[in-house]
VMD Tcl script that builds the backbone (N, CA, C; Angstrom):
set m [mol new atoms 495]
animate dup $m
set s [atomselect $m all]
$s set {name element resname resid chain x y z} {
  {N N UNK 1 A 0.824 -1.191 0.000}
  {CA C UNK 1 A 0.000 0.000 0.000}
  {C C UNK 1 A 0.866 1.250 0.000}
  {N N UNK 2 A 1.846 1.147 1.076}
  {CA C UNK 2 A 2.983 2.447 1.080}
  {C C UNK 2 A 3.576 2.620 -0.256}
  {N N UNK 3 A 3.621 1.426 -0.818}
  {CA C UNK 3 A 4.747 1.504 -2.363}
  {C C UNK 3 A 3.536 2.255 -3.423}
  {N N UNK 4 A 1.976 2.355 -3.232}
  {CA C UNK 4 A 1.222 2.783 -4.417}
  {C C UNK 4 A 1.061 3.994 -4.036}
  {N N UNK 5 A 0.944 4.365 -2.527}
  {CA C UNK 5 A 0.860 6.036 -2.625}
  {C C UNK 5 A 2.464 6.665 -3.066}
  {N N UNK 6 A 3.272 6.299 -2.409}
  {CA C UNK 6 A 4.464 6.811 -3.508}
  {C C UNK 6 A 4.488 7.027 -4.655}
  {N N UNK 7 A 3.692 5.963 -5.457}
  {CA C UNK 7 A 3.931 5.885 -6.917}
  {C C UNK 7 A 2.934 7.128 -7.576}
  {N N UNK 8 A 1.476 7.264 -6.934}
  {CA C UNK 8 A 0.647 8.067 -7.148}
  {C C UNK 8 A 1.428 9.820 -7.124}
  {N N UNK 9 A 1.970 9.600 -5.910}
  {CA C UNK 9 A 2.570 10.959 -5.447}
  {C C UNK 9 A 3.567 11.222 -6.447}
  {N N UNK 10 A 4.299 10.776 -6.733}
  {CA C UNK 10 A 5.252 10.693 -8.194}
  {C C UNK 10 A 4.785 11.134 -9.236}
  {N N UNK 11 A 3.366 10.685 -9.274}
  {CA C UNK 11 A 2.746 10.578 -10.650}
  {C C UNK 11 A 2.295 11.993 -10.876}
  {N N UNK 12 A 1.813 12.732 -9.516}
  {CA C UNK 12 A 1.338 13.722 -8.839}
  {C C UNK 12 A 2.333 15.090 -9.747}
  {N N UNK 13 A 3.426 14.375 -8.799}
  {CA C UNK 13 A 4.809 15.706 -8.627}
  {C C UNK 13 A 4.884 16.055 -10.061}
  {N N UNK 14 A 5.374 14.804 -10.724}
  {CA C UNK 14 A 5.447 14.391 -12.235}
  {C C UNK 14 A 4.765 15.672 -13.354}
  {N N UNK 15 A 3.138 15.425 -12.769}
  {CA C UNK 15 A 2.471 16.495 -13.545}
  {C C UNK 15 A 2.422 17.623 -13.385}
  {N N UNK 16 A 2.578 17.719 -12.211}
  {CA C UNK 16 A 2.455 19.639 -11.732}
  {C C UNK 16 A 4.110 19.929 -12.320}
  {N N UNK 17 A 4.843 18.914 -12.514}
  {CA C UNK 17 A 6.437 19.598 -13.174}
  {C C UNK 17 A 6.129 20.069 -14.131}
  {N N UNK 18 A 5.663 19.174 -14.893}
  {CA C UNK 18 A 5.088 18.936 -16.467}
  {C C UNK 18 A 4.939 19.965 -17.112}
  {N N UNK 19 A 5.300 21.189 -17.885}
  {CA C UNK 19 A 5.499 22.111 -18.547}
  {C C UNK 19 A 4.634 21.570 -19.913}
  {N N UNK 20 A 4.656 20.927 -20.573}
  {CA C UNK 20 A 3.872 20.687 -21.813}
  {C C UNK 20 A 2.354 20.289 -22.083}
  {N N UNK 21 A 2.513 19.721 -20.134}
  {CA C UNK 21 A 0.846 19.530 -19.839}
  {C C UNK 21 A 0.493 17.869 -20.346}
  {N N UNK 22 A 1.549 17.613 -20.691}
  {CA C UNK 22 A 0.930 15.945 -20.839}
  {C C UNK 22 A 0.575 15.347 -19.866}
  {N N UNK 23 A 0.056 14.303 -19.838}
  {CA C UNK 23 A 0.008 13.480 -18.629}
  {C C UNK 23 A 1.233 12.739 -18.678}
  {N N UNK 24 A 1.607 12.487 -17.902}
  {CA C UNK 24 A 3.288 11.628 -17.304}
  {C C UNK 24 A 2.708 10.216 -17.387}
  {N N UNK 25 A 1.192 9.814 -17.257}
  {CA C UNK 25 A 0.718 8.792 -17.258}
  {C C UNK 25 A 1.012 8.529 -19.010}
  {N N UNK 26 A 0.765 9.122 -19.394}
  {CA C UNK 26 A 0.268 8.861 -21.423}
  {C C UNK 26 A 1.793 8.554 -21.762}
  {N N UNK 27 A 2.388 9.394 -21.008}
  {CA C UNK 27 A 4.211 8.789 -21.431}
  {C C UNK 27 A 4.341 7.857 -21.041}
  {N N UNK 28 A 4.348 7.873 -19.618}
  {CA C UNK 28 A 4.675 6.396 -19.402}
  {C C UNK 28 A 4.347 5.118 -20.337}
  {N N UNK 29 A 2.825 5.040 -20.893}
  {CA C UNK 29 A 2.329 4.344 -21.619}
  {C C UNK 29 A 2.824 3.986 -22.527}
  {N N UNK 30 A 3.519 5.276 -23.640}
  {CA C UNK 30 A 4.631 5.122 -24.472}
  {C C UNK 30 A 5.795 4.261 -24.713}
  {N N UNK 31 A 6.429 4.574 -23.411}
  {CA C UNK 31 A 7.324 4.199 -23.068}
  {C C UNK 31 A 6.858 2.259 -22.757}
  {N N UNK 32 A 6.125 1.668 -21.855}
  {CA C UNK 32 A 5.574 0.545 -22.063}
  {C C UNK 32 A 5.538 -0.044 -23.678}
  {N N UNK 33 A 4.520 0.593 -24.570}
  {CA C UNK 33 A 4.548 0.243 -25.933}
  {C C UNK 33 A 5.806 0.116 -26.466}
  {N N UNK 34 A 6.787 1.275 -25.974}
  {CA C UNK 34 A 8.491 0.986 -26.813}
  {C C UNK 34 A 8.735 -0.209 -26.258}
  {N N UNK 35 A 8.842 -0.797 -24.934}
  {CA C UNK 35 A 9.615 -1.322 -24.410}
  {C C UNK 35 A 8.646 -3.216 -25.004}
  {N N UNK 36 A 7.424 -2.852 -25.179}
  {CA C UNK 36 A 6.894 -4.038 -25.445}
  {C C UNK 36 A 7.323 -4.553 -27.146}
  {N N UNK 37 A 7.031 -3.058 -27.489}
  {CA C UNK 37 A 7.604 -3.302 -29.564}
  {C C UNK 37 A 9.309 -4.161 -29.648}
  {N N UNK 38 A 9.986 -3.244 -28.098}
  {CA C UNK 38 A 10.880 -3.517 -28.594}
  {C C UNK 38 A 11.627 -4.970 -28.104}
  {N N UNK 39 A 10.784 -5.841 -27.325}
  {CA C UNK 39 A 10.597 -6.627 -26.938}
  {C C UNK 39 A 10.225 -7.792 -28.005}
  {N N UNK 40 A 9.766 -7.557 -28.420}
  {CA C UNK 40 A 8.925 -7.913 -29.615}
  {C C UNK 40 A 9.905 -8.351 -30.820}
  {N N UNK 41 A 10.684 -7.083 -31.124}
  {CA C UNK 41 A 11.888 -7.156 -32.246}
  {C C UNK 41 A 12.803 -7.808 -31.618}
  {N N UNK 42 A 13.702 -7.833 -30.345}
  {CA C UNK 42 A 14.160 -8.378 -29.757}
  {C C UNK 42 A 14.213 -10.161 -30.097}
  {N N UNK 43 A 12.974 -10.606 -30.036}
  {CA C UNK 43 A 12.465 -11.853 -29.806}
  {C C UNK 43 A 12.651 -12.528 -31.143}
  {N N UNK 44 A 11.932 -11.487 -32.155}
  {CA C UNK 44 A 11.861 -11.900 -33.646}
  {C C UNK 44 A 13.722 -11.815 -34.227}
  {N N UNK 45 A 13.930 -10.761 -33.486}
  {CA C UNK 45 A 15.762 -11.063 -33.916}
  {C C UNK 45 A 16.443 -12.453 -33.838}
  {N N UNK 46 A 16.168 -12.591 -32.939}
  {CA C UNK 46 A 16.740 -13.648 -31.948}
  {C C UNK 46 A 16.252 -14.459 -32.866}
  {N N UNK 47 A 15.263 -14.992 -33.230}
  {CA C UNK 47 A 14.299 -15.870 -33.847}
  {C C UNK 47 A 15.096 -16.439 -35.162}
  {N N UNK 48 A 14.755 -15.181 -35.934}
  {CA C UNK 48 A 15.427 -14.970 -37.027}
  {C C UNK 48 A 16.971 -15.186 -37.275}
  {N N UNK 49 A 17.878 -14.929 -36.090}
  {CA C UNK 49 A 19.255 -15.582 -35.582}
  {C C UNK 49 A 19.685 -16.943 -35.684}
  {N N UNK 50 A 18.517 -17.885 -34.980}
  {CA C UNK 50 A 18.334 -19.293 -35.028}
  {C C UNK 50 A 18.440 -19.462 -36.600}
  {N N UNK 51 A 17.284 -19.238 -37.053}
  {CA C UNK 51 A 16.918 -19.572 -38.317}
  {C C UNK 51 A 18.461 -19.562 -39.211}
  {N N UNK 52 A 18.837 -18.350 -39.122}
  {CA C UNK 52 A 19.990 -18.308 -40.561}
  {C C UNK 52 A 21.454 -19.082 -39.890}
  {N N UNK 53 A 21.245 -19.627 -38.446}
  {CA C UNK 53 A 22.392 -20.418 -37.849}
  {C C UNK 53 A 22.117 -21.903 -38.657}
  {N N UNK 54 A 20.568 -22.138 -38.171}
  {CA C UNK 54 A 20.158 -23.454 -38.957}
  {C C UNK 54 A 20.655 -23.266 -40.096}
  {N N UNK 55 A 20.040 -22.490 -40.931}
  {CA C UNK 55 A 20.141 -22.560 -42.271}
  {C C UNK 55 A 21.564 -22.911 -43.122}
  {N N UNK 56 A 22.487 -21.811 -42.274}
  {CA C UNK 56 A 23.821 -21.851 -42.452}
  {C C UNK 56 A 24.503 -23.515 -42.428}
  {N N UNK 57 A 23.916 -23.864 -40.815}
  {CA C UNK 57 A 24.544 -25.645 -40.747}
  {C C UNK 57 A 24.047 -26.568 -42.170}
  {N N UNK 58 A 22.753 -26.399 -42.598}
  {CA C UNK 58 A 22.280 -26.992 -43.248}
  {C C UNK 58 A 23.060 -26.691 -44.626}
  {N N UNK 59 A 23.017 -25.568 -45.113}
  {CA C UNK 59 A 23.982 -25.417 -46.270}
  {C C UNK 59 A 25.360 -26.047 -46.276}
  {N N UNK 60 A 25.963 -25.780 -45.130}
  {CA C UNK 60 A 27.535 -26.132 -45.277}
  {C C UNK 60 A 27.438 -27.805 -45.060}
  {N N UNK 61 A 26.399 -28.230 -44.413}
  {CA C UNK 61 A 26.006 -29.927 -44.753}
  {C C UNK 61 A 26.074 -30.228 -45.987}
  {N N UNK 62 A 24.966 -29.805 -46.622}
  {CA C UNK 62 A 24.820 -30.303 -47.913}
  {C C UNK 62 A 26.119 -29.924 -49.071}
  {N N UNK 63 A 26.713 -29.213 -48.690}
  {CA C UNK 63 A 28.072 -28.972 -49.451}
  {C C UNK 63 A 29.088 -29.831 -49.081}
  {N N UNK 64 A 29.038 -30.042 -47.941}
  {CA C UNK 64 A 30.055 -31.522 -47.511}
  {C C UNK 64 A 29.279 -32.731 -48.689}
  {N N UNK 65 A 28.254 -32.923 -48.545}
  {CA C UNK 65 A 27.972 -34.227 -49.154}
  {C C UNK 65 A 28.093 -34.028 -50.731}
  {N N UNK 66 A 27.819 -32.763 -51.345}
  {CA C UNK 66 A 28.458 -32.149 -52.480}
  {C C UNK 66 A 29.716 -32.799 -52.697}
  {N N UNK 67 A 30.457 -31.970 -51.858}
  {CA C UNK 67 A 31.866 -32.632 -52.423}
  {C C UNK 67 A 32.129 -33.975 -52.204}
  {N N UNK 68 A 31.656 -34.594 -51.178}
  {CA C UNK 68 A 31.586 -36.158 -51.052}
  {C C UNK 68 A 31.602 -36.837 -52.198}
  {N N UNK 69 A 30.091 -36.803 -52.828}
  {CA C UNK 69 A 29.990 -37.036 -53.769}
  {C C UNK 69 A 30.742 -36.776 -55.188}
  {N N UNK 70 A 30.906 -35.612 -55.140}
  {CA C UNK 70 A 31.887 -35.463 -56.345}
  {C C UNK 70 A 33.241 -35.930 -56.115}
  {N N UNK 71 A 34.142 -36.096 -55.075}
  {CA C UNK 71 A 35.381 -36.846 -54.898}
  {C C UNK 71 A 35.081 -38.153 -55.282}
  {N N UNK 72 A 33.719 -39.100 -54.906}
  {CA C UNK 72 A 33.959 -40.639 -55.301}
  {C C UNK 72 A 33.393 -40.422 -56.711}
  {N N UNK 73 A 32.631 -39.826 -56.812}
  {CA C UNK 73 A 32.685 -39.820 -58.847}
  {C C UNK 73 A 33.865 -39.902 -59.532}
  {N N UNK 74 A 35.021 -39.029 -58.749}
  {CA C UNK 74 A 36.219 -38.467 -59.591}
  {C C UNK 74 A 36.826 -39.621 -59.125}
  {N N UNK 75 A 36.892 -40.699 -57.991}
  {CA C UNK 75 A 37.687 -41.254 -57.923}
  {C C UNK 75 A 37.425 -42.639 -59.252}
  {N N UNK 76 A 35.809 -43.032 -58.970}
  {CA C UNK 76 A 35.445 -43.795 -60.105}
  {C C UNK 76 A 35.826 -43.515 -61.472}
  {N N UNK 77 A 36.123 -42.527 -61.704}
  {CA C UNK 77 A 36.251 -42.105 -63.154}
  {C C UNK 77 A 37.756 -42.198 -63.361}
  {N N UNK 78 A 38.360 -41.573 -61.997}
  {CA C UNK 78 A 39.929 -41.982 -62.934}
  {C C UNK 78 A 40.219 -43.627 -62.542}
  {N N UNK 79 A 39.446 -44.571 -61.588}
  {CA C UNK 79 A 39.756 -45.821 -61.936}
  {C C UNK 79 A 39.185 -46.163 -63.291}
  {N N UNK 80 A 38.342 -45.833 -63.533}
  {CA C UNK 80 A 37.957 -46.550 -65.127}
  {C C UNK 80 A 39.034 -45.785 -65.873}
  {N N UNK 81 A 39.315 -44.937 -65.594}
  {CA C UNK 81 A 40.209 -44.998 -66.859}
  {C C UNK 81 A 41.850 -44.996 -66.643}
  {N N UNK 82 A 42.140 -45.465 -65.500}
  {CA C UNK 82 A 43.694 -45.624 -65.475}
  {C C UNK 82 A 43.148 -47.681 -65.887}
  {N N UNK 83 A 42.185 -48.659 -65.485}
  {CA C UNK 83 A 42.086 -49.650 -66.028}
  {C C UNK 83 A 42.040 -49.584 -67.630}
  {N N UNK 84 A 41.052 -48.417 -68.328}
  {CA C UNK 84 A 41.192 -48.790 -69.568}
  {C C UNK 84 A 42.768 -48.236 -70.535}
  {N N UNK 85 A 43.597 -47.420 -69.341}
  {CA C UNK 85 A 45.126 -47.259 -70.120}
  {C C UNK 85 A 45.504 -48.619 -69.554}
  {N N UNK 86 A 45.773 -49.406 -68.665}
  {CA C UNK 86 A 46.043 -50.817 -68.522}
  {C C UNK 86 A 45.944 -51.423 -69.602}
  {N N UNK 87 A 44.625 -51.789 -69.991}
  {CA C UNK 87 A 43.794 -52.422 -70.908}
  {C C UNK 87 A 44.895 -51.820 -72.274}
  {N N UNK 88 A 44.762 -51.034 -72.765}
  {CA C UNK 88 A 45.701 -50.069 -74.075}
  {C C UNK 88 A 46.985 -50.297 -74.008}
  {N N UNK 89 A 47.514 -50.666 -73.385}
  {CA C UNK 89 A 48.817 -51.174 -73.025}
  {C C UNK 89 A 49.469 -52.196 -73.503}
  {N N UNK 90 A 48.450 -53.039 -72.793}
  {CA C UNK 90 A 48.705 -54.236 -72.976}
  {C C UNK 90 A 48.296 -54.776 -74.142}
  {N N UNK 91 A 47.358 -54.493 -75.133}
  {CA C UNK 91 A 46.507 -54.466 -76.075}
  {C C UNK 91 A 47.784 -54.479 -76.854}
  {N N UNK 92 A 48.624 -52.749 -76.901}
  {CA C UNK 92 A 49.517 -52.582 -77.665}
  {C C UNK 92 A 50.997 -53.430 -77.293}
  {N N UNK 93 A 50.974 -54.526 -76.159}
  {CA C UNK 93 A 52.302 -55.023 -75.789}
  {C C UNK 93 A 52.258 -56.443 -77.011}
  {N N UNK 94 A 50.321 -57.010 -77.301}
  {CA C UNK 94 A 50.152 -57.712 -78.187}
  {C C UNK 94 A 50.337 -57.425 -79.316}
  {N N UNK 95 A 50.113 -56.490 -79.753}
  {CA C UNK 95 A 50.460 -55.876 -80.911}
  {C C UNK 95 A 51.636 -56.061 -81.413}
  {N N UNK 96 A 52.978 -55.227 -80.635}
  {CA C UNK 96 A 54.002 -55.414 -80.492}
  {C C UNK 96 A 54.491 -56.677 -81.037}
  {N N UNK 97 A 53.998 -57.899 -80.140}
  {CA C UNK 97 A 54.292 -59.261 -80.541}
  {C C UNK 97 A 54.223 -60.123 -82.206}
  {N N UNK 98 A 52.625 -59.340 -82.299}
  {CA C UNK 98 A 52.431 -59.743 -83.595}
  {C C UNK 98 A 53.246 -59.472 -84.749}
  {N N UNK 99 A 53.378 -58.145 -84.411}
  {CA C UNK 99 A 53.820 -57.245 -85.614}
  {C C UNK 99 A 55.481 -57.993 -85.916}
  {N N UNK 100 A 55.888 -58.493 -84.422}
  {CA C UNK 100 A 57.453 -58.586 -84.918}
  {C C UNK 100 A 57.454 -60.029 -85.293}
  {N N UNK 101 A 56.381 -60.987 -85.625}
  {CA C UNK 101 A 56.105 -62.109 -86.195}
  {C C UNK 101 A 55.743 -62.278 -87.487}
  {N N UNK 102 A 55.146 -60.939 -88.389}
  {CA C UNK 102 A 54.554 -60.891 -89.706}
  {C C UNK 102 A 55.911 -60.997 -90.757}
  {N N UNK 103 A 55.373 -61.739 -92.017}
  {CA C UNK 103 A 56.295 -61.795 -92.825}
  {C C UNK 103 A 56.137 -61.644 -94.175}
  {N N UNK 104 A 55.245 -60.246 -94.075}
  {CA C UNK 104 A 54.988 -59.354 -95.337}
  {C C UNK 104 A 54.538 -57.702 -94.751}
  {N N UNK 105 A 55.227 -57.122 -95.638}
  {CA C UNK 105 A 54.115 -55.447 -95.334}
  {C C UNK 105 A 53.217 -55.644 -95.431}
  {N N UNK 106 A 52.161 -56.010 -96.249}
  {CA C UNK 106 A 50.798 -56.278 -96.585}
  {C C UNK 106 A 50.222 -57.201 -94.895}
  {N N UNK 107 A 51.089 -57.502 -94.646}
  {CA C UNK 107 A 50.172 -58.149 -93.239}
  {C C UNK 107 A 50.542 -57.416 -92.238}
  {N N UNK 108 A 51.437 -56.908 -92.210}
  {CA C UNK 108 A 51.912 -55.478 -91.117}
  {C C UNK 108 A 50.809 -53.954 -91.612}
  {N N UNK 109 A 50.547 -53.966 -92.436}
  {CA C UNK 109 A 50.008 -52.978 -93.262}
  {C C UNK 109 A 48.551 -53.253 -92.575}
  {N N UNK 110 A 48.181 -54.299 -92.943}
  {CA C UNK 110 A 46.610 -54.856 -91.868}
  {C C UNK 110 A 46.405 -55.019 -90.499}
  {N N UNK 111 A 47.730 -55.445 -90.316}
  {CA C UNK 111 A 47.811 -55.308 -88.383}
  {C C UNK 111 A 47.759 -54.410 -87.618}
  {N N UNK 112 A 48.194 -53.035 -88.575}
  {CA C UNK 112 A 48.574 -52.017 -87.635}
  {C C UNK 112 A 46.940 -51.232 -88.352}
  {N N UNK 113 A 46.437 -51.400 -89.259}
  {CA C UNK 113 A 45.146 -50.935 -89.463}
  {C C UNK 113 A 44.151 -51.215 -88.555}
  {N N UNK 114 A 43.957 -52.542 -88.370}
  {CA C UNK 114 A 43.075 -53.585 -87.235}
  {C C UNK 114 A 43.249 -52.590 -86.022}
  {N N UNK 115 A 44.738 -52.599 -85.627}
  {CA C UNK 115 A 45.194 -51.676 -84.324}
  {C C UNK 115 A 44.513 -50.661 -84.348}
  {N N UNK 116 A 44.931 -49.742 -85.253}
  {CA C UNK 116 A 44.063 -48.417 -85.415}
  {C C UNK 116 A 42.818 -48.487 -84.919}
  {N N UNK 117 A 42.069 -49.112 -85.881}
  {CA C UNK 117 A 40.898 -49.458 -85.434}
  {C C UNK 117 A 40.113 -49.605 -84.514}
  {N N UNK 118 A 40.643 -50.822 -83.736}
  {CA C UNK 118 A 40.365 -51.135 -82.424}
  {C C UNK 118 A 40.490 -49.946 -81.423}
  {N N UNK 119 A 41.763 -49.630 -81.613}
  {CA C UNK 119 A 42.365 -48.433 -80.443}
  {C C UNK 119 A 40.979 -47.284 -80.700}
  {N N UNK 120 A 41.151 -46.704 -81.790}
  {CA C UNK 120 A 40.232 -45.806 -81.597}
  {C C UNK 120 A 38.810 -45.821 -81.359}
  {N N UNK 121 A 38.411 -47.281 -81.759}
  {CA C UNK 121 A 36.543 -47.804 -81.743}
  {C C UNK 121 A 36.743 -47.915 -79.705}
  {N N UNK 122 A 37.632 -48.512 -79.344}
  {CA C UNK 122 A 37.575 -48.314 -77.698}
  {C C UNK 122 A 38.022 -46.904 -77.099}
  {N N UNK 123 A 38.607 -46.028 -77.782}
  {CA C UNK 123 A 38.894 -44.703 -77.025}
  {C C UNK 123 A 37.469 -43.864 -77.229}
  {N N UNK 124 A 36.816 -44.220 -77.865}
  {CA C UNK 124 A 35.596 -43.426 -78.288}
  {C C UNK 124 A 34.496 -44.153 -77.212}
  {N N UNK 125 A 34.538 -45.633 -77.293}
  {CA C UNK 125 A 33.712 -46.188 -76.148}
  {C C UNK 125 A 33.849 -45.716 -74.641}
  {N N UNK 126 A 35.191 -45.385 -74.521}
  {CA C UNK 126 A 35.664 -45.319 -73.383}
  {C C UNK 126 A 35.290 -43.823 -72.845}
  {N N UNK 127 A 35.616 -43.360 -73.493}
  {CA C UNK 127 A 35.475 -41.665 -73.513}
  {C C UNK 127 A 33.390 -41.501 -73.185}
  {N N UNK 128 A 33.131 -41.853 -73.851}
  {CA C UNK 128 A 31.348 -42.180 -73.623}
  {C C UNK 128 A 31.135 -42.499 -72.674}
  {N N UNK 129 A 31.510 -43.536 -72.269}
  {CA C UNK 129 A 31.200 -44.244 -70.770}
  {C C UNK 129 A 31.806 -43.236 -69.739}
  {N N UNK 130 A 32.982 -42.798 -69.644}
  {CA C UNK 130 A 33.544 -41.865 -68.747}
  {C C UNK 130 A 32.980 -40.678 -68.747}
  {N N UNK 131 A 32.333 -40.356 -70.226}
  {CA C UNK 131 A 31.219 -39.179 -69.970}
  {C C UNK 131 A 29.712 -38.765 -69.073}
  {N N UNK 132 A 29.809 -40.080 -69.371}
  {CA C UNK 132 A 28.590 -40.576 -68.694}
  {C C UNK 132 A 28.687 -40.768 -67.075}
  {N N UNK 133 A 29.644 -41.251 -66.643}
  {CA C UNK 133 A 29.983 -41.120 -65.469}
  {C C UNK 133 A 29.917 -39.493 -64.705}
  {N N UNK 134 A 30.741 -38.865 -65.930}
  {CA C UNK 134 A 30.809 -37.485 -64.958}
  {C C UNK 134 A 29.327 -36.828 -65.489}
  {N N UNK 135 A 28.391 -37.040 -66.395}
  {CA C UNK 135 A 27.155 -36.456 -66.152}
  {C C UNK 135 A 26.249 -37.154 -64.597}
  {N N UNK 136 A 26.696 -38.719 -64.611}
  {CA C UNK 136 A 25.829 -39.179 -63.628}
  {C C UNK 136 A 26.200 -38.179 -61.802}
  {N N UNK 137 A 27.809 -38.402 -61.826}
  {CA C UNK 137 A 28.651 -37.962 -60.629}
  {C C UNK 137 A 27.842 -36.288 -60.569}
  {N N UNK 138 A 27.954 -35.832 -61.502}
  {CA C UNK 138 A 27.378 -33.755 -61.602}
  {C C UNK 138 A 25.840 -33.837 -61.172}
  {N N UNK 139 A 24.999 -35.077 -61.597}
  {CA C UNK 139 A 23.266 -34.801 -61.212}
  {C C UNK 139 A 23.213 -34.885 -59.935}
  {N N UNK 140 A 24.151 -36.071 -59.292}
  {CA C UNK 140 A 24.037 -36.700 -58.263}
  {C C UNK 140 A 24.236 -35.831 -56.416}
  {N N UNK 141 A 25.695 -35.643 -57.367}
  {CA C UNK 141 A 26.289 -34.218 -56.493}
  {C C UNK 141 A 25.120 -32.883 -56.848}
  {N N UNK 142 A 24.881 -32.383 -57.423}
  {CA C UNK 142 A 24.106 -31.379 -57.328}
  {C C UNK 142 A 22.803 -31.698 -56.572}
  {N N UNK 143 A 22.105 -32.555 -56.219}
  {CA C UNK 143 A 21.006 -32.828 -55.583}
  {C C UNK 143 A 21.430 -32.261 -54.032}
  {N N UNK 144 A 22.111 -32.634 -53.201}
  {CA C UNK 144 A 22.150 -31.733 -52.035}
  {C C UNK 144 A 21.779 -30.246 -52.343}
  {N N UNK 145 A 22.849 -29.914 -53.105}
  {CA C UNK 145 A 22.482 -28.391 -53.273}
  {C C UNK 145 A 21.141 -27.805 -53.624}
  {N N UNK 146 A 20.738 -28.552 -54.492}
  {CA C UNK 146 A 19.317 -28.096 -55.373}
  {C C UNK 146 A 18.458 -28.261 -54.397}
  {N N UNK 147 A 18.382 -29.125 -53.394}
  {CA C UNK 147 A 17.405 -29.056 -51.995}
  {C C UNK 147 A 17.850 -28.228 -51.113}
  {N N UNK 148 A 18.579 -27.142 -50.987}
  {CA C UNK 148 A 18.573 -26.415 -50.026}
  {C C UNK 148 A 18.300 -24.895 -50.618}
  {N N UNK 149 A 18.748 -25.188 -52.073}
  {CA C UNK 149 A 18.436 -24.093 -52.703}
  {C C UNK 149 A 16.924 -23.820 -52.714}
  {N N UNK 150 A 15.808 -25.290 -53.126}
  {CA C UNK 150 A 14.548 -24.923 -52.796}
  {C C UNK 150 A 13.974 -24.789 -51.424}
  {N N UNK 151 A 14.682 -25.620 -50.344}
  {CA C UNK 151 A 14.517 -25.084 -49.122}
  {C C UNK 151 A 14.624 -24.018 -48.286}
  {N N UNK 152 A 15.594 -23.079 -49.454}
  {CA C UNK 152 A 16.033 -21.671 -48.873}
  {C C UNK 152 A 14.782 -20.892 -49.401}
  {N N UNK 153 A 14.671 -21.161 -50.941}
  {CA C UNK 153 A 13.448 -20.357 -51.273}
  {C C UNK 153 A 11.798 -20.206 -50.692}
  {N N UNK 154 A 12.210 -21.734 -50.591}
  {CA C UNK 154 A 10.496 -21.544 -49.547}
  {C C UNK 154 A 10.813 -20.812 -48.462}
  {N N UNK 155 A 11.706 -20.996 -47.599}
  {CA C UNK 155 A 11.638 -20.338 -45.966}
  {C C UNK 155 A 11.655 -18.781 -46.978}
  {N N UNK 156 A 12.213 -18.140 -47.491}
  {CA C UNK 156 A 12.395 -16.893 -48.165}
  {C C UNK 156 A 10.883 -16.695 -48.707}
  {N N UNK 157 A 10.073 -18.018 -49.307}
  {CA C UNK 157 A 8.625 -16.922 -49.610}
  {C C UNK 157 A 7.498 -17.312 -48.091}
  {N N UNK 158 A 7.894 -17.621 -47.515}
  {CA C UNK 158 A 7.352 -17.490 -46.288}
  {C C UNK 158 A 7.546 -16.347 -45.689}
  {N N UNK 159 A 8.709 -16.029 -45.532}
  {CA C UNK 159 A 9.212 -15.088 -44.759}
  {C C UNK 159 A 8.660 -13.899 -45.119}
  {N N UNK 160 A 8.486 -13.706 -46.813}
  {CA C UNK 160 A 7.994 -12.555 -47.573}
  {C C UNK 160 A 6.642 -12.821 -47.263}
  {N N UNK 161 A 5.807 -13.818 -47.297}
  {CA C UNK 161 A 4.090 -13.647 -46.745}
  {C C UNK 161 A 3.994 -13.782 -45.499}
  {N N UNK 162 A 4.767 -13.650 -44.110}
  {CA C UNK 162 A 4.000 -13.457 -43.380}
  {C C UNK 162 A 4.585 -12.558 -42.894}
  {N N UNK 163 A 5.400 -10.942 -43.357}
  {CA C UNK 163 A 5.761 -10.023 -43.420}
  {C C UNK 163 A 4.779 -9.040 -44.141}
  {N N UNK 164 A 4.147 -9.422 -44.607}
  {CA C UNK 164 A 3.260 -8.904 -45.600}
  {C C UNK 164 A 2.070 -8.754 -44.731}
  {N N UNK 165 A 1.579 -9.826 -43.997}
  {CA C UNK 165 A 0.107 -10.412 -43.119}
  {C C UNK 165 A 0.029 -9.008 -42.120}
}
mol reanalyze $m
mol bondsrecalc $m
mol representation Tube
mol addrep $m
């Protein structure tokens, strides 16, 4: 009871100071509304803080598995093709053999055509298939990203409609 007549008497002194004639009460009130608005922003900061911490973990996740993914693509791809220089190698160590067994140009002339042949009908296969690899390794790897990219956009048109409300 002692603490509300003080406060009254305050409220009292307050106005008879009061030069502009407001009520000290209507400020005060003000002052409540700042402190509640700013309470308010406070909260939604904070809020909004979380959010782009999440968001942040979640991005730099999905970029780990990004590159994850794209390191074992790259590793698959240069095993296929350090096996298919194996493969070319040895192909040409047969070659080699043949060639120093022929006992006409005309059959050296066909051997090393055949070679040709071969070599290039498999560098073209090979090259395809390894293409194919790095289109599969690029869709694969990009899928993390492309889900956070649409996950960013939705929280972003949310954010824009209920800013709007």
């Amino acid at each position: 009871m002692l603490q509300c007549k003080k406060s009254v008497s305050k409220l009292r002194l307050a106005l008879l100071r009061s030069k502009s004639g407001v009520c000290p009460m209507k400020e005060y009130m003000n002052t409540q509304q700042i402190e509640t608005n700013m309470k308010k922003v406070f909260e939604q900061s904070s809020k909004n803080m979380e959010d782009m911490t999440s968001m942040t973990k979640e991005n730099v996740e999905a970029f780990v598995q990004t590159m994850t993914i794209a390191s074992k693509g790259m590793e698959e791809m240069m095993a296929e093709m350090m096996s298919f220089t194996k493969q070319q190698a040895d192909d040409f160590a047969k070659v080699v053999k043949e060639v120093s067994t022929v006992k006409s140009v005309e059959d050296l002339v066909n051997q090393q055509s055949t070679f040709t042949k071969q070599t290039f009908e498999a560098y073209v296969e090979e090259m395809t298939k390894v293409g194919d690899m790095m289109i599969a390794t690029t869709k694969d790897a990009m899928e993390p990203l492309n889900a956070r990219m649409n996950a960013m956009s939705d929280h972003m048109s949310s954010a824009m409609n209920n800013a709007q409300v």
